[in-house]
N, C-alpha and C positions, 0 to 999 in steps of 0.2 A: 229936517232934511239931512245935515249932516249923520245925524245917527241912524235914519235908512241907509247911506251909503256904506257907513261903517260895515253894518249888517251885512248887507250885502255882498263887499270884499272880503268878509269875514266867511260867508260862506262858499263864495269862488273859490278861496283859497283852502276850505276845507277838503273840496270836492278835488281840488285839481292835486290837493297832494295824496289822496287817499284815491285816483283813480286806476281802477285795475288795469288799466291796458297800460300804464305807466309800471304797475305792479309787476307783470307778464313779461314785462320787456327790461329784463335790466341796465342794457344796451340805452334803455330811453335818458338815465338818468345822466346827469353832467358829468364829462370826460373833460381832460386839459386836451389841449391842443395839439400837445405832442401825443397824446396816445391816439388820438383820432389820425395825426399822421403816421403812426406807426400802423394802426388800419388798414388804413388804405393804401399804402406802399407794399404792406405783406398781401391783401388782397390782387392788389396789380400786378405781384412778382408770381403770386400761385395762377394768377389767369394768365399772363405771354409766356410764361416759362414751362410749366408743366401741360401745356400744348408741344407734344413733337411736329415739327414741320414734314407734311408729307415730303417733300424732296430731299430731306436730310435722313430720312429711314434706308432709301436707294444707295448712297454712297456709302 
């Protein structure tokens, strides 16, 4: 039994590091914590900001 299981995480782990949508997405693979917050702070500053507010285009 044990050496089926072996097998078997031997082969999860073949398939999950060699899977192309992992491949495709570079974005997928492990980031620190500070760049994901660097992400998503630059993402949140280019979405409220780079919207003009219609009532500030009038004045």
């Amino acid at each position: 039994m044990p050496e089926i299981l072996a097998r078997k995480r031997e082969i999860f782990e073949d398939f999950a590091r060699e899977n192309g949508t992992a491949q495709s997405a570079p974005e997928a693979y492990e980031v620190s914590e500070a760049e994901l917050a660097r992400d998503v702070i630059a993402a949140e500053r280019a979405r409220l900001f780079s919207n003009t507010r219609p009532d500030a285009a009038a004045t």
